[in-house]
Short mmCIF file of the C-alpha atoms (twelve columns), coordinates in Angstrom:
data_MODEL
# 
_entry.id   MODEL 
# 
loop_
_atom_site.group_PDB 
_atom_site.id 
_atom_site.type_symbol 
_atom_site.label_atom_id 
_atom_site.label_alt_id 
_atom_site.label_comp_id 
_atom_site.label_asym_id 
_atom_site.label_seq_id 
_atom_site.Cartn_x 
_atom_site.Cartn_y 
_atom_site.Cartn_z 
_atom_site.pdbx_PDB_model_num 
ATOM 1   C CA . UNK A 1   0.000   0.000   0.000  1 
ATOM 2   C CA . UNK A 2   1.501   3.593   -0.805 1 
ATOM 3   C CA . UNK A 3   1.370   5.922   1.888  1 
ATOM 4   C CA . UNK A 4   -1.437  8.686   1.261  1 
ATOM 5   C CA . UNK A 5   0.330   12.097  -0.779 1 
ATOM 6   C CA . UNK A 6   -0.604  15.373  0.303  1 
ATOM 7   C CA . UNK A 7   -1.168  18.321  -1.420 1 
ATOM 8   C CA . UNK A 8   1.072   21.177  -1.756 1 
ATOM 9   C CA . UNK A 9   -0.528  23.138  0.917  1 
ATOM 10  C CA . UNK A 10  -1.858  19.945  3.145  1 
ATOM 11  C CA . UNK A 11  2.469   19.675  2.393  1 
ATOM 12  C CA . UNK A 12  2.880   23.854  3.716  1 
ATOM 13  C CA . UNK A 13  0.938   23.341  6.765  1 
ATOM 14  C CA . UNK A 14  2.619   19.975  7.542  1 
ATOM 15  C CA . UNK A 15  5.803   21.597  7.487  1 
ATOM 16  C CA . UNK A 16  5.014   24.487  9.355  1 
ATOM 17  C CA . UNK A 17  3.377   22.348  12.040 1 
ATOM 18  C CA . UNK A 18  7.255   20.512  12.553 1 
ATOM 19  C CA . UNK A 19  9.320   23.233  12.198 1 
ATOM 20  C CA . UNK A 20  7.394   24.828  14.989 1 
ATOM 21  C CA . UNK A 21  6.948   21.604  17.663 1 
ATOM 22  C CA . UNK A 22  10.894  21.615  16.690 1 
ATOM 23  C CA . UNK A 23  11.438  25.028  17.574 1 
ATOM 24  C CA . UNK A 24  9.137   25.713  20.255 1 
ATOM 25  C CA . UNK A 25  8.558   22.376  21.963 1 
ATOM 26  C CA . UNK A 26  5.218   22.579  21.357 1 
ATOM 27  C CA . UNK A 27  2.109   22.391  18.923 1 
ATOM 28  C CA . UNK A 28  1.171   25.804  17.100 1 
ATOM 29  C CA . UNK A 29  -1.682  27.863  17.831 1 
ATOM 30  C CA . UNK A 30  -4.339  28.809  15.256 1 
ATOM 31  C CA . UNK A 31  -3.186  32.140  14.655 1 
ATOM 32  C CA . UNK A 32  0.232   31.191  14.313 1 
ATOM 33  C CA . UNK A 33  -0.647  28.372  11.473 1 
ATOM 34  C CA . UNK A 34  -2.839  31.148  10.041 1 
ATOM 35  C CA . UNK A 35  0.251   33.510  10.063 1 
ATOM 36  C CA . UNK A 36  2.812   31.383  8.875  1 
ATOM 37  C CA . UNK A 37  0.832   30.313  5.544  1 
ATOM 38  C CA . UNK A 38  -0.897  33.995  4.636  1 
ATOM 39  C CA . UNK A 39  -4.054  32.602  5.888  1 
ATOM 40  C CA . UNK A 40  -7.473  34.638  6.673  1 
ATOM 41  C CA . UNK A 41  -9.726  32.154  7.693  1 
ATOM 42  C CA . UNK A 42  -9.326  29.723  10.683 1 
ATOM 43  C CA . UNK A 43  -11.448 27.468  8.538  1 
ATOM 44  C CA . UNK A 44  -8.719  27.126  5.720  1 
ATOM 45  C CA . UNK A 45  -6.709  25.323  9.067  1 
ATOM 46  C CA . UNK A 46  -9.351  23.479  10.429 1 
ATOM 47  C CA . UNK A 47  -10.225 22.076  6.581  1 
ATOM 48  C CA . UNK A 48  -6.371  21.205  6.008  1 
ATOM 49  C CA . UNK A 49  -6.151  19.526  9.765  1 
ATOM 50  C CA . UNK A 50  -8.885  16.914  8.633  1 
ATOM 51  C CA . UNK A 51  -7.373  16.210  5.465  1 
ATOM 52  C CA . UNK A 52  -3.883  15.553  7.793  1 
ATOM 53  C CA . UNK A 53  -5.953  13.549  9.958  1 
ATOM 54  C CA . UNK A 54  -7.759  11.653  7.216  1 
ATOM 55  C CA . UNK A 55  -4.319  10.639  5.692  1 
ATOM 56  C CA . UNK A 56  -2.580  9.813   8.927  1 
ATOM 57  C CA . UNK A 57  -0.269  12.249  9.361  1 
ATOM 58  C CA . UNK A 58  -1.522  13.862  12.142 1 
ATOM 59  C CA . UNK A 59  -4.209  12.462  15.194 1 
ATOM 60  C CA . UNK A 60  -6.774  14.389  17.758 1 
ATOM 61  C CA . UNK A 61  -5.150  13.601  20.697 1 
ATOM 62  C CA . UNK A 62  -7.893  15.561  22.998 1 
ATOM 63  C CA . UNK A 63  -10.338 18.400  22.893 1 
ATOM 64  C CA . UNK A 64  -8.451  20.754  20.527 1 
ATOM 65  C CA . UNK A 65  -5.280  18.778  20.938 1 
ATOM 66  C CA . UNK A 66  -3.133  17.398  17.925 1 
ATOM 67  C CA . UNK A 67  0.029   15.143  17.892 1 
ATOM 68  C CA . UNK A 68  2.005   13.242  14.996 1 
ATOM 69  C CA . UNK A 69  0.814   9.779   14.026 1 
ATOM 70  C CA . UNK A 70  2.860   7.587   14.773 1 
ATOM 71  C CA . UNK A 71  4.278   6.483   11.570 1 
ATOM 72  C CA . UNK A 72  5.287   10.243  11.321 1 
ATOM 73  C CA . UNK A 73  6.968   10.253  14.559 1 
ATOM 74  C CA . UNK A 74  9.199   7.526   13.061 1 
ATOM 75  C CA . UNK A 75  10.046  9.287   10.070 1 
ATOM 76  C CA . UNK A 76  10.770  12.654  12.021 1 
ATOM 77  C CA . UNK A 77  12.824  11.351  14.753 1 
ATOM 78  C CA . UNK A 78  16.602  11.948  14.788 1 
ATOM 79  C CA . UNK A 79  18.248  9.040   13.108 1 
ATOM 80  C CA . UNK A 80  19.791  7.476   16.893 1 
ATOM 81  C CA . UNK A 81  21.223  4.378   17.359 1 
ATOM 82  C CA . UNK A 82  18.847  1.905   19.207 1 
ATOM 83  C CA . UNK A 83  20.776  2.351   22.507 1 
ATOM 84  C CA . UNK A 84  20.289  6.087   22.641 1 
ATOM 85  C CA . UNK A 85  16.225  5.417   21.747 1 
ATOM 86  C CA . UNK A 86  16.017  3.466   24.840 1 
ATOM 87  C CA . UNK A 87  14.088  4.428   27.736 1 
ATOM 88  C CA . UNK A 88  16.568  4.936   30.712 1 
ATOM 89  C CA . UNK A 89  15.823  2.676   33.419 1 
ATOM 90  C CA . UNK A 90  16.949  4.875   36.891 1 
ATOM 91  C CA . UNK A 91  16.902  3.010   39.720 1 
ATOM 92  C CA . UNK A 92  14.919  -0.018  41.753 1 
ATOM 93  C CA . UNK A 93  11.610  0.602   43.399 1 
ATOM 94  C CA . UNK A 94  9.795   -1.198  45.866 1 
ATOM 95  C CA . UNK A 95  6.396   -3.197  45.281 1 
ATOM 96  C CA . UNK A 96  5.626   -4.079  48.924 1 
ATOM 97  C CA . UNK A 97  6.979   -1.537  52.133 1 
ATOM 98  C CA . UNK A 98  8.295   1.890   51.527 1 
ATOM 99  C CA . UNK A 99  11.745  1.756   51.458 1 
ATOM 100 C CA . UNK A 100 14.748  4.388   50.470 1 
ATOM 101 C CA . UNK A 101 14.721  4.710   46.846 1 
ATOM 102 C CA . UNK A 102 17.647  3.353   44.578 1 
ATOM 103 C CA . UNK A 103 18.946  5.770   41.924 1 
ATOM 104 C CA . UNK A 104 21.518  3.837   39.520 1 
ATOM 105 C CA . UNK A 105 21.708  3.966   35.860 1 
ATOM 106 C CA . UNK A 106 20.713  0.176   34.947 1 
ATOM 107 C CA . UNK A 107 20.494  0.626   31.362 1 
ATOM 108 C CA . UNK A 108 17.267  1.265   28.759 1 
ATOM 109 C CA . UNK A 109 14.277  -0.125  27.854 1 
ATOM 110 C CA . UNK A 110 15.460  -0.727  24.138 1 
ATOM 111 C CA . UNK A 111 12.996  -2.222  21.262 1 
ATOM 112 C CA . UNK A 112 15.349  -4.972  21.286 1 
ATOM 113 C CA . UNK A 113 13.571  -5.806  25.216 1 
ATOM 114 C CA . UNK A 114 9.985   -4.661  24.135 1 
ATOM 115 C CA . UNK A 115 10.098  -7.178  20.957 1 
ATOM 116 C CA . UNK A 116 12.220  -9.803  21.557 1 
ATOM 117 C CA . UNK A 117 12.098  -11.002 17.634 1 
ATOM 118 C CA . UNK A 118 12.073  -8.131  16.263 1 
ATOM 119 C CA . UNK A 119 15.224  -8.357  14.028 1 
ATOM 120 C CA . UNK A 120 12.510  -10.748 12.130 1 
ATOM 121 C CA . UNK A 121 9.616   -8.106  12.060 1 
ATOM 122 C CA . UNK A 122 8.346   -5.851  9.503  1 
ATOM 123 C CA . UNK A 123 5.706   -3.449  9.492  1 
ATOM 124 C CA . UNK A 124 2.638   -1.873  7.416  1 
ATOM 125 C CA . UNK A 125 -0.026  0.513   7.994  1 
ATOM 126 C CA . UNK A 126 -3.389  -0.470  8.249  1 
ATOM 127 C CA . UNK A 127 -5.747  0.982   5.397  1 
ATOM 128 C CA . UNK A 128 -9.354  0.269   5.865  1 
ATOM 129 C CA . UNK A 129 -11.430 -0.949  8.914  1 
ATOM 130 C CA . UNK A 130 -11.820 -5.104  8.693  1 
ATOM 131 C CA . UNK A 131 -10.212 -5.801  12.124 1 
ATOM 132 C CA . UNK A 132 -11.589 -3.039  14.387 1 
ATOM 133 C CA . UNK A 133 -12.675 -5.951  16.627 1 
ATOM 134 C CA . UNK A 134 -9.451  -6.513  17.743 1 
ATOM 135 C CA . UNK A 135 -8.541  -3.012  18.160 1 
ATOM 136 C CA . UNK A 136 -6.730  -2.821  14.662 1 
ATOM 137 C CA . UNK A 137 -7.869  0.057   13.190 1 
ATOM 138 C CA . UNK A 138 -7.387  2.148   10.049 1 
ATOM 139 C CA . UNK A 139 -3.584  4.121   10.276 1 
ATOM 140 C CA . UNK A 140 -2.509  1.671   12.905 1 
ATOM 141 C CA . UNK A 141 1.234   0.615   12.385 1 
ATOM 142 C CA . UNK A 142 1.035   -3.516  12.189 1 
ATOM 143 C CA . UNK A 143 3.859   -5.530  13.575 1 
ATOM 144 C CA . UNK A 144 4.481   -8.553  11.660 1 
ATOM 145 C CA . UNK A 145 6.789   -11.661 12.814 1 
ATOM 146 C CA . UNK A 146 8.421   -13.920 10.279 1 
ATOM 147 C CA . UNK A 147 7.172   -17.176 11.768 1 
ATOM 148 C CA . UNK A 148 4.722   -20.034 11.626 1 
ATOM 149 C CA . UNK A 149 0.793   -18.921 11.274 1 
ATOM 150 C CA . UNK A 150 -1.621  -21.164 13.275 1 
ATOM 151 C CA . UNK A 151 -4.903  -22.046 12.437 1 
ATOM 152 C CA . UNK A 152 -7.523  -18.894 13.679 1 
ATOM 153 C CA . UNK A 153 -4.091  -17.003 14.074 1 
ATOM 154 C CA . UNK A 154 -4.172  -13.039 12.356 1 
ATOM 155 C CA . UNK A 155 -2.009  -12.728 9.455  1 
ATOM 156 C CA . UNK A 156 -0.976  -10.372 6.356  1 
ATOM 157 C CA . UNK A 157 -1.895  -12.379 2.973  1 
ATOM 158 C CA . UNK A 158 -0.845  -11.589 -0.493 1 
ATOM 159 C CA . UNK A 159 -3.117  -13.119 -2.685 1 
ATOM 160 C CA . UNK A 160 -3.102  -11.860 -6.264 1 
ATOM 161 C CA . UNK A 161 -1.186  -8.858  -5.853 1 
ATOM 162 C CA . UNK A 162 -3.522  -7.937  -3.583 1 
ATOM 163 C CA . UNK A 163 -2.540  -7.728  0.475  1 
ATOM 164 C CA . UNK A 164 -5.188  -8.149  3.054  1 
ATOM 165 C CA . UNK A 165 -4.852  -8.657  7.456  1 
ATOM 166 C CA . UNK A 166 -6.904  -11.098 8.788  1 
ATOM 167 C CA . UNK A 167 -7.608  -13.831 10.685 1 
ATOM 168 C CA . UNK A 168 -6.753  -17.344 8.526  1 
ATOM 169 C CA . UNK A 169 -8.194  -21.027 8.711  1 
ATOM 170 C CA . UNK A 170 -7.443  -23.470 6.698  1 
ATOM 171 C CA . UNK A 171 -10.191 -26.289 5.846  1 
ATOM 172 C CA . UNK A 172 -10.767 -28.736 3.686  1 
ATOM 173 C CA . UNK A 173 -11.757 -27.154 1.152  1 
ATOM 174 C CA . UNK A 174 -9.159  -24.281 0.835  1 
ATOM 175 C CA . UNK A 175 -7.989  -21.064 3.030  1 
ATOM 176 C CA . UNK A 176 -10.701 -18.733 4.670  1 
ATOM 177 C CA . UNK A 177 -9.504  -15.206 5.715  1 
ATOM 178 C CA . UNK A 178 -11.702 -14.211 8.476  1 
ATOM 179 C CA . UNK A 179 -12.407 -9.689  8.778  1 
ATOM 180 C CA . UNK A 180 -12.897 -8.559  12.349 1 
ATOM 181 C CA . UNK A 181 -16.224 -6.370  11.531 1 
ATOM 182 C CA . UNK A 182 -19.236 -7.882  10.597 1 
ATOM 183 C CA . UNK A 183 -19.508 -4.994  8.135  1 
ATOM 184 C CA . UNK A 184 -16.966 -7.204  6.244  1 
ATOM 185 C CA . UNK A 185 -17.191 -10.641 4.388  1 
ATOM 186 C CA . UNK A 186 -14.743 -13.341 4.157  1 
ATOM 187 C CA . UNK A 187 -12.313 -14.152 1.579  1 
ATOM 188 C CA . UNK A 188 -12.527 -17.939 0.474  1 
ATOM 189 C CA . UNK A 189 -9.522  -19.122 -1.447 1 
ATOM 190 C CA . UNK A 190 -9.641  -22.677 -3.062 1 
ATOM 191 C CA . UNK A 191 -6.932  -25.101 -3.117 1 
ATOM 192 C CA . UNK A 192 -6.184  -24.651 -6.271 1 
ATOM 193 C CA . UNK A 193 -5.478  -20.966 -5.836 1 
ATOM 194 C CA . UNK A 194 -2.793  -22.073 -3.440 1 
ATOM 195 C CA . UNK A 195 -0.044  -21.054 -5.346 1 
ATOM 196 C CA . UNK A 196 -0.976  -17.278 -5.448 1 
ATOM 197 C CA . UNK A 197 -0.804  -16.990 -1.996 1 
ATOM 198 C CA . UNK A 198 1.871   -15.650 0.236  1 
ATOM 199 C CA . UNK A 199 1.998   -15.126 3.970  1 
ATOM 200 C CA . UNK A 200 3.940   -12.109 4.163  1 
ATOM 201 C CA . UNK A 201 3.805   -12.150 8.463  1 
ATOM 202 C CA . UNK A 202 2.146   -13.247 11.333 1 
ATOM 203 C CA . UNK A 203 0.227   -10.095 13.492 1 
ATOM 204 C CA . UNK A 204 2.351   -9.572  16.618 1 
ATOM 205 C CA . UNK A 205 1.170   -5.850  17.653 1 
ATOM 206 C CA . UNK A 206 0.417   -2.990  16.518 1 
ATOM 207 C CA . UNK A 207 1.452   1.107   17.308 1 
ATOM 208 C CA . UNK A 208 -1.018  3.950   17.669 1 
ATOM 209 C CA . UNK A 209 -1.109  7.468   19.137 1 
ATOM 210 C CA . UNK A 210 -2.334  5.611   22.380 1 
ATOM 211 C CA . UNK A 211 1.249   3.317   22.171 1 
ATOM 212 C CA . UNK A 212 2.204   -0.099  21.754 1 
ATOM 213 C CA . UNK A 213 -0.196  -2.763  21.704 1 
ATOM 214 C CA . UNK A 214 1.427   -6.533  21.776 1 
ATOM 215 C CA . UNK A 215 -0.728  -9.641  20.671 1 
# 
């Protein structure tokens, strides 16, 4: 799937909006937006914010709030090694009687520690709405594991050039890929369609602006 274009002023305000949270530490105002592009009309903003939202470039993260998808917060960060992405880990705490606290630098919380496998991963973004059941939705960042599949297990499929998530049992009379949604229908392939079919990963987890979500 190709990740959604913008416009050349969906593309201005975009810009704007990261030069500014890298400037200022923080999200832009109206005004300021309005401003920085020659616009009049808070509408022009609000209009270009739902088009950024709509393509997944941006997310509501509250009442008048705004953050970067995360698929943009990727693409934006500094290029670190995976060491200096880490979370530091400061010290030990105490689960049962207070007790002095410990402060010692024990290392991070790398991705390596969060995914165990994931030299083996890859990842796409979600386009469409078949497996909001399981709290994959449309923009989500998938997590796929190069691994065995098990019957009822969610997978990504390539079947005719085409790609598809969902949840895959095989019978005896071929594969069935299984939606999420009851707004959906499944996809019956027959044996003899075997051939066109390629597993490209088995669903681990997926990433939105709420964080990481393991299987």
């Amino acid at each position: 799937m190709k990740y959604p274009s913008l416009t050349d002023k969906q593309q201005d305000l975009f810009n704007s909006i990261v030069k500014h949270v890298k400037d200022n530490d923080r999200w832009p105002t109206m005004q300021e937006l309005m401003d920085g592009l020659g616009l009049s009309s808070p509408n022009s903003v609000t209009q270009l914010y739902k088009t950024l939202i709509d393509k997944h470039y941006i997310v509501k993260s509250g009442w008048g709030d705004y953050d970067f998808h995360p698929i943009q917060k990727y693409r934006l960060q500094d290029r670190q090694t995976d060491e200096e992405q880490g979370v530091p880990i400061v010290g030990l705490i105490t689960a049962g009687g207070l007790q002095e606290a410990v402060e010692e630098d024990l290392g991070r919380v790398t991705l390596q520690s969060l995914l165990p496998n994931y030299e083996n991963m890859k990842a796409v973004v979600v386009s469409g709405q078949s497996m909001k059941d399981v709290g994959v939705n449309d923009g989500d960042i998938v997590l796929l594991a190069r691994t065995e599949i098990f019957d009822g297990e969610i997978g990504a499929v390539r079947y005719r050039g085409d790609t598809s998530l969902k949840r895959i049992y095989r019978t005896p009379t071929g594969m069935k890929l299984v939606p999420e949604n009851e707004a959906y229908e499944p996809i019956t392939i027959h044996p003899g369609d075997f051939e066109e079919v390629q597993i490209i990963g088995k669903y681990v987890g997926h990433i939105n602006e709420k964080g990481l979500h393991k299987a």
